[in-house]
C-alpha positions in Angstrom: -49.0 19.6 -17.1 -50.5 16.4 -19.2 -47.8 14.5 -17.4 -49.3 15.0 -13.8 -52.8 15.0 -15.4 -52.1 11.1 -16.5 -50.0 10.4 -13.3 -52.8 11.8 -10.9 -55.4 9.5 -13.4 -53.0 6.4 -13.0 -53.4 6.9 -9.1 -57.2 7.0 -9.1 -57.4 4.0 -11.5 -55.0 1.6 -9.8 -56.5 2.4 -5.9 -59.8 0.9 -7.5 -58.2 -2.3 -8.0 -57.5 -2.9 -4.8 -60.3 -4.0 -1.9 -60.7 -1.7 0.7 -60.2 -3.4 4.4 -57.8 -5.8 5.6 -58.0 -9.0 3.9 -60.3 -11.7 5.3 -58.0 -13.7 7.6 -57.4 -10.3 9.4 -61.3 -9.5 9.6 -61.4 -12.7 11.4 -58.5 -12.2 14.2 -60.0 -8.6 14.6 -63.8 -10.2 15.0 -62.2 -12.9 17.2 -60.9 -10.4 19.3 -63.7 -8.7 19.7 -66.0 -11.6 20.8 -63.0 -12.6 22.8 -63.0 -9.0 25.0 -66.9 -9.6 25.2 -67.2 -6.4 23.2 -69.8 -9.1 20.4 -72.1 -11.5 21.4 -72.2 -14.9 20.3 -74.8 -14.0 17.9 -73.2 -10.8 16.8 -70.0 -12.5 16.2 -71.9 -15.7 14.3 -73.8 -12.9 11.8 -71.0 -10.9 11.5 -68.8 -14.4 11.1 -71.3 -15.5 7.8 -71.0 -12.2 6.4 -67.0 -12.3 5.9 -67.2 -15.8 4.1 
């Protein structure tokens, strides 16, 4: 039982060290493709644009 105790903790401590979300250059295709489909405005896409750098 201590085994899977530690095993489950390792788990919860190593997903923290990783971000959450695709990385940045990814963010950008996807908000590119949205302004791209029309689905963002120019504005929309410039805020959201500032936000990710």
């Amino acid at each position: 039982m201590p085994a899977l105790t530690a095993s489950c903790r390792h788990d919860t401590r190593s997903s923290r060290s990783f971000p959450r979300g695709p990385p940045p250059s990814r963010a950008k295709e996807i908000l590119e493709e949205r302004y791209a489909s029309g689905e963002l405005s120019a504005e929309e896409y410039r805020e959201r644009l500032d936000h990710l750098r």
